[in-house]
C-alpha positions in Angstrom: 68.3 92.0 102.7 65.1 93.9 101.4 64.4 97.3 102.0 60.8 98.2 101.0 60.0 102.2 100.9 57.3 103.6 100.7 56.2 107.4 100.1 52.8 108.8 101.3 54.4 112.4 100.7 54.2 114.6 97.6 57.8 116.1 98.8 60.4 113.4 98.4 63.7 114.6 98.8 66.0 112.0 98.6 66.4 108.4 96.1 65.3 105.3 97.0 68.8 104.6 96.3 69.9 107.0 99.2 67.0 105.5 101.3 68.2 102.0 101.0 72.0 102.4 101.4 71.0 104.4 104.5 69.1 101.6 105.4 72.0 99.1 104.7 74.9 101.2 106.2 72.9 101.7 109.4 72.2 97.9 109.7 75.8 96.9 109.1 76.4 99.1 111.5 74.3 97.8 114.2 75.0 94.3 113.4 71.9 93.3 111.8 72.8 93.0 108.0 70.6 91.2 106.2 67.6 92.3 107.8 64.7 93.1 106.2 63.2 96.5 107.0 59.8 98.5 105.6 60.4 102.4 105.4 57.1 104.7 105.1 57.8 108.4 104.9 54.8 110.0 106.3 53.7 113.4 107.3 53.6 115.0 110.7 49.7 114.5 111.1 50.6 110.7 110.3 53.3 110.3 112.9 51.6 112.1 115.4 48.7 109.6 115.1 51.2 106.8 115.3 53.1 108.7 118.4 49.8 109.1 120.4 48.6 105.0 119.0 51.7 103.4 120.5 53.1 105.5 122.8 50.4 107.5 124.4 52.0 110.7 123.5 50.0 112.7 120.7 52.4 115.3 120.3 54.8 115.2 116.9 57.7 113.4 116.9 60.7 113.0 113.8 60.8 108.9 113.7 59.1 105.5 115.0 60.5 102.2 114.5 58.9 98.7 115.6 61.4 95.9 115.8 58.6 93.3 114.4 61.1 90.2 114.9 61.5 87.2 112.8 58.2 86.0 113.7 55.7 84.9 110.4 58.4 85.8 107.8 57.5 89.3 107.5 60.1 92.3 107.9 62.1 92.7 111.2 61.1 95.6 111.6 59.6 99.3 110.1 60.4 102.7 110.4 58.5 105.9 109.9 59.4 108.9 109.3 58.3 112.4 109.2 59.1 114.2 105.9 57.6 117.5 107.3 59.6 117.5 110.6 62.5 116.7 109.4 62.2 119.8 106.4 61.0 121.8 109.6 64.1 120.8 111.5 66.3 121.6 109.0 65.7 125.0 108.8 66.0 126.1 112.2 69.4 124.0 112.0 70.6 125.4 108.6 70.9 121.8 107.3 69.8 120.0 104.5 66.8 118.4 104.3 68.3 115.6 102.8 70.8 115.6 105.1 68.2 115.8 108.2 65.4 113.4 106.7 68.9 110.7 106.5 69.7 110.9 110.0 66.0 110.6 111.1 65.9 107.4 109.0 69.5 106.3 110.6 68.0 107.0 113.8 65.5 104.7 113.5 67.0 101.9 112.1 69.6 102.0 114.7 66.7 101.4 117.3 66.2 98.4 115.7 69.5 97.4 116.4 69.2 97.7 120.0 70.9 101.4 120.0 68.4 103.8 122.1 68.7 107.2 123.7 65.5 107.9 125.9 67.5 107.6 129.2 70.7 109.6 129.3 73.3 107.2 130.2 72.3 105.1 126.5 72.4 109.1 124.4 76.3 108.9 123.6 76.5 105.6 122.0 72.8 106.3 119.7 74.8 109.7 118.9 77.9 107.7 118.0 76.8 105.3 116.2 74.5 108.3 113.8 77.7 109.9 113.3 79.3 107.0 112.2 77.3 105.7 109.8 76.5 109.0 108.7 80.0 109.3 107.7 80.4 106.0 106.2 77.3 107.8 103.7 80.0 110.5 102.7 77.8 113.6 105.4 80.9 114.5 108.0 79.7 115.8 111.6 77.7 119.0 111.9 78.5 120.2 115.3 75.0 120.4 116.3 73.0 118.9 118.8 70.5 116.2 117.3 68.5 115.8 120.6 65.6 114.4 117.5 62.3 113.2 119.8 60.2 116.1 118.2 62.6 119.4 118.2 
């Protein structure tokens, strides 16, 4: 298991220790233990780019993962995050950043374990499994709706 994270923000609110057993918890979780996954925490300029890239959608968005497979012995897959969104977010919610930046990253790594929650029917076991292995990280429910895509 290798968790490689990388920071193109000045602002970085939580460990790499805190990154990584994010990372791991949210992996176990899914069923992909082991796996190794890239993090880059990025601004919202940076994400946007990436949004509008691979998606075709330049508007802002909170987190992008792409499940790279097994293929060439590289990581299985990388995750990006948006710092600034997710300190944005926060406010309006009366989080944490910390707290909010962590579920973005759960989020994403939970795509790569086949969770997802663009179609309706999919949205309760995504928000399930975020509010379990955000509890297994010691942050209890919040009651709020964490519809994430962009706020």
């Amino acid at each position: 298991m290798g968790v490689e994270i990388t920071w193109t923000t000045k602002a970085q609110p939580l460990t790499d220790a805190q990154v990584t057993r994010a990372v791991e918890a949210a992996l176990e979780h899914g069923g992909r233990s082991g796996a190794s996954i890239e993090v880059a925490f990025v601004d919202d300029a940076t994400l946007a780019e990436l949004h509008g890239r691979y998606l075709d959608d330049h508007s802002s968005t909170d987190v992008m993962s792409f499940d790279l497979g097994d293929e060439g012995g590289g990581p299985a897959g990388e995750v990006y995050v948006s710092v600034d969104r997710a300190e944005v977010v926060a406010g309006r919610r009366g989080q944490s950043w910390e707290r909010e930046l962590t579920l973005y990253l759960v989020h994403g790594v939970l795509h790569l374990c086949g969770f997802d929650d663009l179609e309706e029917e999919d949205r309760p076991a995504m928000r399930g499994a975020e509010a379990a292995v955000l509890e297994t990280l010691g942050l209890p429910p919040d009651g709020l709706d964490h519809g994430l895509g962009g706020d």
